[in-house]
N, CA, C and O atoms as a MOPAC input file, in Angstrom:
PM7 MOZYME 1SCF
protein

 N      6.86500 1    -5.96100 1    12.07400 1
 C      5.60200 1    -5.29500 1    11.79200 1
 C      4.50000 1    -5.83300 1    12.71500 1
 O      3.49200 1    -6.13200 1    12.07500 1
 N      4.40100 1    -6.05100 1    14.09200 1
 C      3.75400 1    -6.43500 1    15.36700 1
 C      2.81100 1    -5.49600 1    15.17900 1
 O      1.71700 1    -5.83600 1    14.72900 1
 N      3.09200 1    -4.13100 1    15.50200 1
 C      2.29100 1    -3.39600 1    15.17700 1
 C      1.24900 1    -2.75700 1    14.17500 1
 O      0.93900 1    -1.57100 1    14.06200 1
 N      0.86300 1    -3.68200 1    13.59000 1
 C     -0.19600 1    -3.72700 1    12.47900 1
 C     -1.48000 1    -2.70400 1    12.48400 1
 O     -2.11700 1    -2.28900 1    11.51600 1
 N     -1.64900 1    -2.44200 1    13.81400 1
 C     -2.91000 1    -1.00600 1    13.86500 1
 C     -2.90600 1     0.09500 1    14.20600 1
 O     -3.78400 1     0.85400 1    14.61800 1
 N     -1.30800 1     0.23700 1    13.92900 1
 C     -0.61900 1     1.43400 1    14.74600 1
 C     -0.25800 1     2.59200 1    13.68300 1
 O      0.86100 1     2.64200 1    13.17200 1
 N     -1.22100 1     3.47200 1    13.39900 1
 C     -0.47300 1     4.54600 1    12.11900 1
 C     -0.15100 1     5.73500 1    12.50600 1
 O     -0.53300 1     6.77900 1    11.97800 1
 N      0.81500 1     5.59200 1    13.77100 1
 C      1.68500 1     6.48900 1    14.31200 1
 C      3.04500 1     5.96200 1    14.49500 1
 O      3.28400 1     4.80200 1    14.82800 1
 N      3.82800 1     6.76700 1    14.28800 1
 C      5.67700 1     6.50500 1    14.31600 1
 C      5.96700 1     5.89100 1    13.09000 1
 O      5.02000 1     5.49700 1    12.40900 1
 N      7.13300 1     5.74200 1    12.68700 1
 C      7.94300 1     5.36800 1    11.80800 1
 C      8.15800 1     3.98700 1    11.56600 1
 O      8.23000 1     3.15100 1    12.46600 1
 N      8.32200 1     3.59800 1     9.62700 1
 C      8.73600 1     2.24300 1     9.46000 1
 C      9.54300 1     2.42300 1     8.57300 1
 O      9.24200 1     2.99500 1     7.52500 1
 N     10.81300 1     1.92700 1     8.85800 1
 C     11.90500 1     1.63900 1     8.06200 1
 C     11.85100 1     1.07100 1     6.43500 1
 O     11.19600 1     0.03700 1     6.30300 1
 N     12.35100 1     1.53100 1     5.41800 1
 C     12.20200 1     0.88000 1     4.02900 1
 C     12.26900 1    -0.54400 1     4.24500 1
 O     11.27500 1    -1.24700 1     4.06500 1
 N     13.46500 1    -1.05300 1     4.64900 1
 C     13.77400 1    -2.55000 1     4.33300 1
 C     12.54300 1    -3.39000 1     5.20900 1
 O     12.32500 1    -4.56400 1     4.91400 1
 N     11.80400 1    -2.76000 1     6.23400 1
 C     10.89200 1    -3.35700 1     7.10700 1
 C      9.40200 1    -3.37800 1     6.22300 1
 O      8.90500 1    -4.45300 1     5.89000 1
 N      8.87900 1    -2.30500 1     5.95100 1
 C      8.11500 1    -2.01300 1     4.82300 1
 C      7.90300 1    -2.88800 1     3.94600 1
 O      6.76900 1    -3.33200 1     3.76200 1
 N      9.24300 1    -3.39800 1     3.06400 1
 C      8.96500 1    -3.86900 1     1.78800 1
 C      8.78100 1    -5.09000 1     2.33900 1
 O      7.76900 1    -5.63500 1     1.90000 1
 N      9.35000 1    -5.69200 1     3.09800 1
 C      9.24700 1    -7.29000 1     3.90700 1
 C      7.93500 1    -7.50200 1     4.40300 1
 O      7.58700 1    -8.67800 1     4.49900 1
 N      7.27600 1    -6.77600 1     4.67800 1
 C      5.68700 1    -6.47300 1     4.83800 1
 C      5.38500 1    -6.72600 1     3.53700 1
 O      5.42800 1    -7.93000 1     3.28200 1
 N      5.15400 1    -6.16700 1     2.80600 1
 C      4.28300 1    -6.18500 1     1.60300 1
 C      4.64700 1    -7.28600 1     0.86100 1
 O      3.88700 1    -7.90200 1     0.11400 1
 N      5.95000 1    -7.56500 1     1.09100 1
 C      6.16900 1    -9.49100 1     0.17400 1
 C      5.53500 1   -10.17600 1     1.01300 1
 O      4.85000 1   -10.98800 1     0.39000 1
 N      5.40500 1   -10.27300 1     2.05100 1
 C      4.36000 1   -11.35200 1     3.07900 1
 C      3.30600 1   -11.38500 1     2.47300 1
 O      2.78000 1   -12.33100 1     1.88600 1
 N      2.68500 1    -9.44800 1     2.71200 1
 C      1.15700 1    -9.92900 1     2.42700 1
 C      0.83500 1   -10.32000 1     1.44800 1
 O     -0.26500 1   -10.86400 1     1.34200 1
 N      1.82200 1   -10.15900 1     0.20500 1
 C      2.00200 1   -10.19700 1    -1.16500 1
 C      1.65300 1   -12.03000 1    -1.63400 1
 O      0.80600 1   -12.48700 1    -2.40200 1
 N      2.55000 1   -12.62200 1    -0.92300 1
 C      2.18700 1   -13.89400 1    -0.99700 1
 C      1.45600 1   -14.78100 1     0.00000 1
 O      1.42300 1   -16.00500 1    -0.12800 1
 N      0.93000 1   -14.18800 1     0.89900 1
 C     -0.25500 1   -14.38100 1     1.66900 1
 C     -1.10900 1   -14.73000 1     0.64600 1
 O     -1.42700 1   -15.86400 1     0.28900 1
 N     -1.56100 1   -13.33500 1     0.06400 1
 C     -2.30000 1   -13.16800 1    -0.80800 1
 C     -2.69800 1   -14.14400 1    -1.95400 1
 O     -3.81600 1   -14.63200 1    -2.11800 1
 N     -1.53500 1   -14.35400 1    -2.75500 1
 C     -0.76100 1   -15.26000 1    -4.04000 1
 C     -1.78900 1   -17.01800 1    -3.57300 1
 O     -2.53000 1   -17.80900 1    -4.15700 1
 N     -1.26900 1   -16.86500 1    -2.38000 1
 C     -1.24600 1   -18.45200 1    -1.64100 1
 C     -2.56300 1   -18.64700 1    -1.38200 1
 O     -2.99100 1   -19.79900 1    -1.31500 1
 N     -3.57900 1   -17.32000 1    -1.16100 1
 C     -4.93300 1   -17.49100 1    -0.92400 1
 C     -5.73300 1   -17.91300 1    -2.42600 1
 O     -6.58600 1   -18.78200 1    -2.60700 1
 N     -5.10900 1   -16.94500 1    -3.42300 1
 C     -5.73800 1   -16.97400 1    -4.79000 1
 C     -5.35600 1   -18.82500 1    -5.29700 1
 O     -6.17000 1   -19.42500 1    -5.99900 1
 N     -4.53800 1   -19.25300 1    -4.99600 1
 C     -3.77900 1   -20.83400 1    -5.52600 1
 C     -4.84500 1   -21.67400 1    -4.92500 1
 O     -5.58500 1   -22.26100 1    -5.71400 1
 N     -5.06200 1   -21.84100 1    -3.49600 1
 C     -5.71600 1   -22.31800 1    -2.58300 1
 C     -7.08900 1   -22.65700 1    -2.93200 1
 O     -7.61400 1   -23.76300 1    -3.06300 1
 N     -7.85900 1   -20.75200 1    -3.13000 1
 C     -9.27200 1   -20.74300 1    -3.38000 1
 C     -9.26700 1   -21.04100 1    -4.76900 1
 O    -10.10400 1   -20.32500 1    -5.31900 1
 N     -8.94300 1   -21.45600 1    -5.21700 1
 C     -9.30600 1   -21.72700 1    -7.16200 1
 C     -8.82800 1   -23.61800 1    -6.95600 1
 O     -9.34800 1   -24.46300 1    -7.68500 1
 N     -8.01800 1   -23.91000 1    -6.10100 1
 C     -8.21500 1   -25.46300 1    -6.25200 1
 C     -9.35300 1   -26.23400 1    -5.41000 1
 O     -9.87400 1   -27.34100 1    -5.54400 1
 N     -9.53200 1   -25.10700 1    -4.41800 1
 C    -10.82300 1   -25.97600 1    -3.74300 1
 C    -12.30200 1   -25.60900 1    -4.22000 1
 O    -13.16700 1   -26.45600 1    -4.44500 1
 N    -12.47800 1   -24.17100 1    -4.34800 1
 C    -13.28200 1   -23.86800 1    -5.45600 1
 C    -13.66800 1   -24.06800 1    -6.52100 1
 O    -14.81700 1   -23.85800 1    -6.90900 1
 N    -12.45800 1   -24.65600 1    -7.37100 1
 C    -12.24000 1   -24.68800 1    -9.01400 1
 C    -12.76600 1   -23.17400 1    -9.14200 1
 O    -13.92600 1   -23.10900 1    -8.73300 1
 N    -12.42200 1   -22.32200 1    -9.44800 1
 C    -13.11600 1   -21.28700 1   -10.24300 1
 C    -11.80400 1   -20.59100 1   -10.74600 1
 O    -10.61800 1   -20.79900 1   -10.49400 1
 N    -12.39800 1   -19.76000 1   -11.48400 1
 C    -11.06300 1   -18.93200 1   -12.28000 1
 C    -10.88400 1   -17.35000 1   -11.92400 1
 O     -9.96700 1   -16.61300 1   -12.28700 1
 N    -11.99400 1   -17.03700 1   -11.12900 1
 C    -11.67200 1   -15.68800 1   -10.55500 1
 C    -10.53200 1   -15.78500 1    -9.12100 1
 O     -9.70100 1   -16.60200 1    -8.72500 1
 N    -11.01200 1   -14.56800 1    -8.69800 1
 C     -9.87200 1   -14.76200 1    -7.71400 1
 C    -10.14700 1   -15.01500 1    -6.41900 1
 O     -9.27600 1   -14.92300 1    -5.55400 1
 N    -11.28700 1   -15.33000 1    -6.18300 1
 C    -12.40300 1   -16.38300 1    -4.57100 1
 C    -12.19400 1   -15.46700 1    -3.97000 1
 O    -11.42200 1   -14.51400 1    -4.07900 1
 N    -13.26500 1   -15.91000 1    -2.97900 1
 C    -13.46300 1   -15.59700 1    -1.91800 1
 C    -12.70000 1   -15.24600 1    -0.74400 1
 O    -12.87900 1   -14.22100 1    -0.08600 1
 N    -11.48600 1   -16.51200 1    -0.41500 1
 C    -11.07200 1   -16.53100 1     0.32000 1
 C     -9.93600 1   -15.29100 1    -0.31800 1
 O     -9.85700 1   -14.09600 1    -0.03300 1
 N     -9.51100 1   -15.73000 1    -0.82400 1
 C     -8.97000 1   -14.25000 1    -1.43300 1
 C     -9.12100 1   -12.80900 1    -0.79000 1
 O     -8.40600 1   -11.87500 1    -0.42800 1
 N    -10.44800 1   -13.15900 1    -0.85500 1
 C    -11.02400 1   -11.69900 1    -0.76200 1
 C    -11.01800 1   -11.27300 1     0.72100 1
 O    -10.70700 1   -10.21700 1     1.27200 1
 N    -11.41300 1   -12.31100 1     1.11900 1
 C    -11.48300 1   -12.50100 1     2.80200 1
 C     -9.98700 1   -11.84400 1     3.10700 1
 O     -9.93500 1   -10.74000 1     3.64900 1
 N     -8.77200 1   -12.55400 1     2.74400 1
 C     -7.43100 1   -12.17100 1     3.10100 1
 C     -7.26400 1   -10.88600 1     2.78600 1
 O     -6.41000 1   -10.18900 1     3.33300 1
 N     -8.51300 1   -10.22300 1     1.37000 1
 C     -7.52000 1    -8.67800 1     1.22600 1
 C     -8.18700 1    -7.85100 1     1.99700 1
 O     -7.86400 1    -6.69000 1     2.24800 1
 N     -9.12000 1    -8.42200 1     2.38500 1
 C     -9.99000 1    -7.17400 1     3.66000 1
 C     -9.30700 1    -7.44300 1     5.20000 1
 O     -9.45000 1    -6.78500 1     6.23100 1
 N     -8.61700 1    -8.50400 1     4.97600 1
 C     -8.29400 1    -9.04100 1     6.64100 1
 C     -6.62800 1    -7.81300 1     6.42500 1
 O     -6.25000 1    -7.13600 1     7.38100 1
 N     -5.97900 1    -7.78000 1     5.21700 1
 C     -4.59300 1    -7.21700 1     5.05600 1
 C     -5.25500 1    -6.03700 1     5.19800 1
 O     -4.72500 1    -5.63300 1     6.23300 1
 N     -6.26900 1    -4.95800 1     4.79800 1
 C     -6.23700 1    -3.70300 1     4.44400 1
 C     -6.06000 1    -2.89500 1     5.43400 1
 O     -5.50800 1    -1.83300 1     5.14800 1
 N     -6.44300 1    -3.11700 1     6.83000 1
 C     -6.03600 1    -1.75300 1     8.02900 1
 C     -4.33800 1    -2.28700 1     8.16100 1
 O     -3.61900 1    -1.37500 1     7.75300 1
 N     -3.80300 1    -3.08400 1     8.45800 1
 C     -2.42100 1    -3.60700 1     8.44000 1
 C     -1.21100 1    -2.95100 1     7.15600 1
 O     -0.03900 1    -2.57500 1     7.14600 1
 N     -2.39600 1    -3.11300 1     6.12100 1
 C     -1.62000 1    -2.17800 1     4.95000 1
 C     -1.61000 1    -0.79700 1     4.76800 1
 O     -0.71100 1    -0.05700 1     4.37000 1
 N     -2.85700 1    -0.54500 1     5.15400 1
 C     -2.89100 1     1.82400 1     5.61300 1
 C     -2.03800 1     1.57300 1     6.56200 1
 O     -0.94600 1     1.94800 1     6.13600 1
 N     -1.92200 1     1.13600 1     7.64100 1
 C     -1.34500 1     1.79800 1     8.47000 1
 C      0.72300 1     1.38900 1     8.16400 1
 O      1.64800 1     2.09500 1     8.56400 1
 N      0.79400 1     0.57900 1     7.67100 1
 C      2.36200 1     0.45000 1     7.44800 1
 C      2.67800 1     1.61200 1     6.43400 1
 O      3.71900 1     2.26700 1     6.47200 1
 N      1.43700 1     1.83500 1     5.31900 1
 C      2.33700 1     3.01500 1     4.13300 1
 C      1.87300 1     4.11600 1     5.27800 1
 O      2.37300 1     5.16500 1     4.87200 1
 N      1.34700 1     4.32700 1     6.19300 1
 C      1.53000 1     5.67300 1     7.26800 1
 C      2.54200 1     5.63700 1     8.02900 1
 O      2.92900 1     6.59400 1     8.69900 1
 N      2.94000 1     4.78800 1     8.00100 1
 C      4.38700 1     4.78600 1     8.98400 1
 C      5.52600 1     4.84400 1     8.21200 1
 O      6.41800 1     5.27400 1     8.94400 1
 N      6.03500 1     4.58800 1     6.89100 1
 C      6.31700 1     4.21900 1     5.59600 1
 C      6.72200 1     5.86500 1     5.54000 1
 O      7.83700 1     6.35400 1     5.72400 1
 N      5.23000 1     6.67900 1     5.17300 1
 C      5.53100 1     8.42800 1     5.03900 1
 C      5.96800 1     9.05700 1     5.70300 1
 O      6.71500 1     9.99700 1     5.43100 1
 N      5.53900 1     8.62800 1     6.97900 1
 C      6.00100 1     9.13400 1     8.42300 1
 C      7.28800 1     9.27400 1     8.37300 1
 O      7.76600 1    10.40900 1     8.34500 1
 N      8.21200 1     7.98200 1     8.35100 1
 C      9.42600 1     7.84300 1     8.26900 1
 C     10.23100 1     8.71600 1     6.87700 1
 O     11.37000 1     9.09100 1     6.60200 1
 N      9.43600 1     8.73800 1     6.50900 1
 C     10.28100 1    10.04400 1     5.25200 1
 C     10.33300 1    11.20100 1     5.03900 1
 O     10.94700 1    11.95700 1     4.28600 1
 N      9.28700 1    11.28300 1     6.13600 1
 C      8.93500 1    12.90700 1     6.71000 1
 C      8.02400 1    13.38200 1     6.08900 1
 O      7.89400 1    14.56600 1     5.77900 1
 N      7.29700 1    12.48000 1     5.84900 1
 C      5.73600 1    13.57800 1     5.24600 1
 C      4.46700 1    12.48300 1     5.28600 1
 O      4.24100 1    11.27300 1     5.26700 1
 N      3.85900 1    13.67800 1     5.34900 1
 C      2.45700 1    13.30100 1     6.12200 1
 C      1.71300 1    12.22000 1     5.62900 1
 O      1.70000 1    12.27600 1     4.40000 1
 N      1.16200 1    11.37600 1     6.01200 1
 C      0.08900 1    10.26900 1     5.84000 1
 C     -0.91600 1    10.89900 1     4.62500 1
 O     -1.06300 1    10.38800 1     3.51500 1
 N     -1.51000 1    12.02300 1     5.07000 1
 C     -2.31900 1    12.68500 1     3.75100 1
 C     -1.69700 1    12.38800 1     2.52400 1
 O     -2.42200 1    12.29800 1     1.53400 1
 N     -0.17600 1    12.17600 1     2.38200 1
 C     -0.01400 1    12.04000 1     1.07400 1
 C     -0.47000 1    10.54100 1     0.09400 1
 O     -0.26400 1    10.28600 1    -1.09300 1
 N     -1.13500 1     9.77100 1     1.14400 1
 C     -1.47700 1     8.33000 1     0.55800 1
 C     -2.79700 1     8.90900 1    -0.60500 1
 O     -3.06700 1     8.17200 1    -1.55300 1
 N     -3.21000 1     9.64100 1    -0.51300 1
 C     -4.43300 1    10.24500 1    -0.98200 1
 C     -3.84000 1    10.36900 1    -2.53000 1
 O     -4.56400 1    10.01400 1    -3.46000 1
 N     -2.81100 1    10.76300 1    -2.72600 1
 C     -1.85300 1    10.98500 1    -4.12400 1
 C     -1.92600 1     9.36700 1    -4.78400 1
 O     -1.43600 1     9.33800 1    -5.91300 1
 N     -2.24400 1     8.53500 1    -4.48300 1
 C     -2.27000 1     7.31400 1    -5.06700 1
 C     -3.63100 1     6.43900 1    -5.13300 1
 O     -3.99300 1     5.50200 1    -5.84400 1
 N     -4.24800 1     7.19700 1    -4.02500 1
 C     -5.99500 1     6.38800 1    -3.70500 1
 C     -7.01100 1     7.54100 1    -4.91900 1
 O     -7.53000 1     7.11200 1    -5.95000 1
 N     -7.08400 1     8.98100 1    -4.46100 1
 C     -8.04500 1     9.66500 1    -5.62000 1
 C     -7.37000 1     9.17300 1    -7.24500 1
 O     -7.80200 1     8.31300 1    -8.01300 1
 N     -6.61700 1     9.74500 1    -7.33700 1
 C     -6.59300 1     9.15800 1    -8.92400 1
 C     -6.56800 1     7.52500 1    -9.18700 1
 O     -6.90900 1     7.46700 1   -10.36900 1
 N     -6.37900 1     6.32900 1    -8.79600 1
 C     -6.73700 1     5.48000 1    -9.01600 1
 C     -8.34100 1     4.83800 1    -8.95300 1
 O     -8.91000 1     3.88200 1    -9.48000 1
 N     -8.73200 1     5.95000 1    -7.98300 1
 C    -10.05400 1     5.83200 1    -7.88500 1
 C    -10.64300 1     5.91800 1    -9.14200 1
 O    -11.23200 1     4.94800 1    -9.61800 1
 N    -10.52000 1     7.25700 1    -9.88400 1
 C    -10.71700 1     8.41500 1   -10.58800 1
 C    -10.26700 1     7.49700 1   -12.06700 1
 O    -11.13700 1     7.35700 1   -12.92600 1
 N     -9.08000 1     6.98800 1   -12.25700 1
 C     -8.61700 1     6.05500 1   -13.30400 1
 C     -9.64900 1     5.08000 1   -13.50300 1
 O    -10.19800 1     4.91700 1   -14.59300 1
 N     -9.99300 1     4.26300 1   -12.19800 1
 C    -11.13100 1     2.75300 1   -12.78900 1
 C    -12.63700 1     3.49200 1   -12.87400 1
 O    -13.52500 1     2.81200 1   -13.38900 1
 N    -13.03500 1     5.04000 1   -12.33200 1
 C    -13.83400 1     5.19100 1   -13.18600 1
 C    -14.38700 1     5.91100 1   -14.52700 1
 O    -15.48200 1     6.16600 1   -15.02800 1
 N    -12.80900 1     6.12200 1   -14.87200 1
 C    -13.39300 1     6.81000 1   -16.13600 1
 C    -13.60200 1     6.32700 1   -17.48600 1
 O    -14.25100 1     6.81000 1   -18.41300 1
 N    -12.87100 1     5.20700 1   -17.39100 1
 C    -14.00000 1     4.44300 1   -18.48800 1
 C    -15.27900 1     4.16200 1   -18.59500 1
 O    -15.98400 1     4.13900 1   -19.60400 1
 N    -15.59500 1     3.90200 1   -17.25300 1
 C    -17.61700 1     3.95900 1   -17.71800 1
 C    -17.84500 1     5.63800 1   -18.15700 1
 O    -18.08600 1     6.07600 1   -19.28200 1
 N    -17.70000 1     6.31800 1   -17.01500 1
 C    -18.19000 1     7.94900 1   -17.56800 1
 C    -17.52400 1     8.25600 1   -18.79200 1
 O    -18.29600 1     8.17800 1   -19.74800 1
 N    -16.24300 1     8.61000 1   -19.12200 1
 C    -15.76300 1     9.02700 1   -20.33700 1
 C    -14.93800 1     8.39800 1   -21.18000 1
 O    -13.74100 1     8.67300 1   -21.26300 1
 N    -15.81000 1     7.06900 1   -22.20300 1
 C    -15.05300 1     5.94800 1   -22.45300 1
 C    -14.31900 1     6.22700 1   -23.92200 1
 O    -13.57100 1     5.34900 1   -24.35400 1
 N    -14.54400 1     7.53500 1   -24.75000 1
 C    -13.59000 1     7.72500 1   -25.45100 1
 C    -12.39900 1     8.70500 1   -25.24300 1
 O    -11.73000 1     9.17900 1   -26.16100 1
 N    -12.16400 1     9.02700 1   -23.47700 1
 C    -11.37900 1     9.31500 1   -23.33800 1
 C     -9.93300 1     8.89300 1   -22.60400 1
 O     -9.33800 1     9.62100 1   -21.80900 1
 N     -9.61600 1     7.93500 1   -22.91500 1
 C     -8.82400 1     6.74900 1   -22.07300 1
 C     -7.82200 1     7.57000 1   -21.74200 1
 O     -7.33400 1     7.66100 1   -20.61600 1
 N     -7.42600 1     8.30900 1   -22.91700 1
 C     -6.24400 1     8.64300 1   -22.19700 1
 C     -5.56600 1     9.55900 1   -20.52500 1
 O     -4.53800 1     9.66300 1   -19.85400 1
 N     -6.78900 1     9.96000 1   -20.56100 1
 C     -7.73600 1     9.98700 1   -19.29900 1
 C     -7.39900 1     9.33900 1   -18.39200 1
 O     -6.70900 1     9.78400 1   -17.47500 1
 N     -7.90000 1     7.93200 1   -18.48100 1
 C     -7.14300 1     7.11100 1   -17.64500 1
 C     -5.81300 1     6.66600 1   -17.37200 1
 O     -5.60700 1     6.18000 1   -16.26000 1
 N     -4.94000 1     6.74100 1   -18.13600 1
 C     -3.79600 1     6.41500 1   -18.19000 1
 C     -3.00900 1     7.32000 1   -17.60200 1
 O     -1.92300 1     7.02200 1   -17.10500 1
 N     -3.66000 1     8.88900 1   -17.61600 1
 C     -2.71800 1    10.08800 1   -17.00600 1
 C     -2.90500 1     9.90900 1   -14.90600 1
 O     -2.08900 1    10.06000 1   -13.99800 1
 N     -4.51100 1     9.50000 1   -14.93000 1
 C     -4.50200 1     9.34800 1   -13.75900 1
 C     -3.88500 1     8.42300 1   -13.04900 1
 O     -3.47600 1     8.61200 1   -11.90300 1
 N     -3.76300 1     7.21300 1   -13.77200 1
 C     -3.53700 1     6.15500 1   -13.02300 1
 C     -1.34900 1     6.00200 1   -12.91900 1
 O     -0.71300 1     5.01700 1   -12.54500 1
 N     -0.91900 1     7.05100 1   -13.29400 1
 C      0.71000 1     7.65900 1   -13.65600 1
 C      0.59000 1     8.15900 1   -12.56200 1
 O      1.24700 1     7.61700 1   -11.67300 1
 N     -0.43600 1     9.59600 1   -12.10300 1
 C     -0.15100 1     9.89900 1   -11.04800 1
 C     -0.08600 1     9.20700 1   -10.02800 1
 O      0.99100 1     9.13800 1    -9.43700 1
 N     -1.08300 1     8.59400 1    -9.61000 1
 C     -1.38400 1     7.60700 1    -8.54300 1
 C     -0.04400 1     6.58000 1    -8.29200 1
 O      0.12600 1     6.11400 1    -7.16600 1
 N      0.79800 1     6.28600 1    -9.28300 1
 C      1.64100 1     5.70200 1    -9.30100 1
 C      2.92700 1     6.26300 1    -8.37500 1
 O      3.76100 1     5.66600 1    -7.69300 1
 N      2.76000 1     7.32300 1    -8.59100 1
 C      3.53600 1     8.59700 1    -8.24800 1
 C      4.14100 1     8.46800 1    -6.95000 1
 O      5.30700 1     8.66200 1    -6.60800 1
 N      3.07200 1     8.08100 1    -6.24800 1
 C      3.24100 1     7.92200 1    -4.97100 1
 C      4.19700 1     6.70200 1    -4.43100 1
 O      4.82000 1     6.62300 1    -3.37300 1
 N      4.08500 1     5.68300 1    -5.63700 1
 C      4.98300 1     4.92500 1    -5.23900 1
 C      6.20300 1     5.15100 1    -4.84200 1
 O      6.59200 1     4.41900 1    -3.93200 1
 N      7.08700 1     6.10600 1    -5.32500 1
 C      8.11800 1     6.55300 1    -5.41600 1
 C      8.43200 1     7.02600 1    -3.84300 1
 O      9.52600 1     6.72100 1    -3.37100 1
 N      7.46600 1     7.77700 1    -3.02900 1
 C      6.96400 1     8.04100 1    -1.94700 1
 C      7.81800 1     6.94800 1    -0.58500 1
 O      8.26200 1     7.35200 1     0.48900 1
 N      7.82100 1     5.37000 1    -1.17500 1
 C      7.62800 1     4.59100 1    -0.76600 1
 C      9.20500 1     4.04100 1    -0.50400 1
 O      9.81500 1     3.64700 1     0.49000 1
 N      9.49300 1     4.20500 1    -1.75700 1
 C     11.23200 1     4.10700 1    -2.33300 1
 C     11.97000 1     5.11400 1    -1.29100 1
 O     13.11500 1     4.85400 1    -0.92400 1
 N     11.23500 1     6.35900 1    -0.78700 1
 C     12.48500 1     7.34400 1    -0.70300 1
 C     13.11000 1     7.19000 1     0.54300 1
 O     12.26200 1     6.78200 1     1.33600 1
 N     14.36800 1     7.35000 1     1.16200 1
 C     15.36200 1     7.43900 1     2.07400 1
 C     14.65800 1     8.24700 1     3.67000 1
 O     14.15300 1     9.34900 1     3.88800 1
 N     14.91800 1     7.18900 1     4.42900 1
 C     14.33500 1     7.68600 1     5.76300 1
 C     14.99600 1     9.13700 1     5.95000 1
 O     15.92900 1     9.48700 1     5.22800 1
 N     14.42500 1    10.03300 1     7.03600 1
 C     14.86700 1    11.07100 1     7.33200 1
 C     15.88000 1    10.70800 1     8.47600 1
 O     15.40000 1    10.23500 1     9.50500 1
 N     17.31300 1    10.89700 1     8.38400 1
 C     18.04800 1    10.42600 1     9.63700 1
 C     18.18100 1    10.69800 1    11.01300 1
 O     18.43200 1     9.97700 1    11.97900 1
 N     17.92700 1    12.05400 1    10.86800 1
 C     17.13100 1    12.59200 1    12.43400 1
 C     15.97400 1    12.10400 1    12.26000 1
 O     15.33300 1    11.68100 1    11.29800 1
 N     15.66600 1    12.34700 1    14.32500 1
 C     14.15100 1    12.30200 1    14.85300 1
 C     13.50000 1    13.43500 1    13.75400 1
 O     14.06800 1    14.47700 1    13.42700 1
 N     12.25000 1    13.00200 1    13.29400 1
 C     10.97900 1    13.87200 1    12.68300 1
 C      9.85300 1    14.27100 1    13.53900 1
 O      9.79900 1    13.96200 1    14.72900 1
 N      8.95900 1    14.95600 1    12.93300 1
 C      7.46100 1    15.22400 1    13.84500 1
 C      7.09900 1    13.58100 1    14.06800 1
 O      6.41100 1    13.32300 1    15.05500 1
 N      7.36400 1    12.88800 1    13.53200 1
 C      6.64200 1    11.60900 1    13.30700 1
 C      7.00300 1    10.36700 1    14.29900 1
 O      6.45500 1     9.26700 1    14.36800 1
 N      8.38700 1    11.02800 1    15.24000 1
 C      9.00300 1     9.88300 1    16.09000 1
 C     10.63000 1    10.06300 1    15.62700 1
 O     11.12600 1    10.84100 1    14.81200 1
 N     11.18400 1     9.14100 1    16.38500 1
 C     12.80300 1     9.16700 1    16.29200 1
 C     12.69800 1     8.13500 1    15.22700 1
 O     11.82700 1     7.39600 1    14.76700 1
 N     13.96000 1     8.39900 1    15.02900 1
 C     14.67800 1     7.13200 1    14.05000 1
 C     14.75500 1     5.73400 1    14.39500 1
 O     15.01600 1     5.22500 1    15.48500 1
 N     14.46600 1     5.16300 1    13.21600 1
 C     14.10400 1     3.56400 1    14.11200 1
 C     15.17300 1     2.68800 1    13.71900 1
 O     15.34000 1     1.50700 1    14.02400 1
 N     15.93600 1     3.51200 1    12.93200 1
 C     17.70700 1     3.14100 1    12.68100 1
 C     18.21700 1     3.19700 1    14.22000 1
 O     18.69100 1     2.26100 1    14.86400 1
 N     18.05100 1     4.22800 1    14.54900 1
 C     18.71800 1     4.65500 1    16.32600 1
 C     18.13800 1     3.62700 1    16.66400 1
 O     18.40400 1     2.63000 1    15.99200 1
 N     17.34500 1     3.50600 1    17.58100 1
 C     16.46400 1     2.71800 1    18.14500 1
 C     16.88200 1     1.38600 1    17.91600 1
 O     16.74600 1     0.79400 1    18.98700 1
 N     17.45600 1     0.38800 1    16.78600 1
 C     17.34100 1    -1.02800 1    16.96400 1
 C     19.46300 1    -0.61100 1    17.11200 1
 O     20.27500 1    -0.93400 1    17.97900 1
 N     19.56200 1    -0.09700 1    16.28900 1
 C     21.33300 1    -0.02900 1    16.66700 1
 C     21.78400 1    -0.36900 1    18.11400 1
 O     22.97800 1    -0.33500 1    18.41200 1

């Protein structure tokens, strides 16, 4: 995953998920870190620092991620509006939770997106990156 600013061509599942356990405990290791030198009980700064430093590195791998499954980057939108839409509808419509819970299913939705089986031919999106390292 060299290519971290690149949200064109294809990324393989098993490459993908090895990405996201990195940043995953990048992450983990920042929250451990900033709370012993900090003492605090939220989740610091530095934290925070790491999830803004991961976030173009992370759009652009789930675009390569869709790419590779044959469908379009637009579909990240299936997981960003309704989660959006989920954390705010408890302030606007707070006796309607269930509300939230339907949105935040969809948004989930997309995960699945993430799971699914590369396309084995070349796509609009680039060749196969199975071919390519074989």
């Amino acid at each position: 995953m060299l290519n971290w600013g690149d949200f064109t061509g294809r990324t393989r599942r098993r490459d993908f998920w090895q990405f996201i356990l990195a940043q995953a405990v990048v992450y983990f290791v920042a929250i451990i870190i900033g709370r012993g030198i900090f003492q605090s009980d939220g989740v610091g700064i530095l934290a925070k620092i790491i999830l803004a430093i991961q976030f173009v590195p992370m759009i652009a791998a789930i675009f390569r991620r869709l790419h590779d499954s044959g469908n379009s980057a637009w579909l990240l939108l299936l997981s960003v509006v309704p989660d959006v839409l989920a954390k705010a509808t408890p302030f606007i419509l707070l006796p309607l939770k269930f509300i939230f819970w339907v949105l935040l299913a969809i948004g989930n939705i997309a995960l699945l997106y993430y799971l699914v089986k590369d396309s084995d031919a070349d796509n609009n999106f680039g060749s196969n990156p199975k071919a390519i390292s074989a």
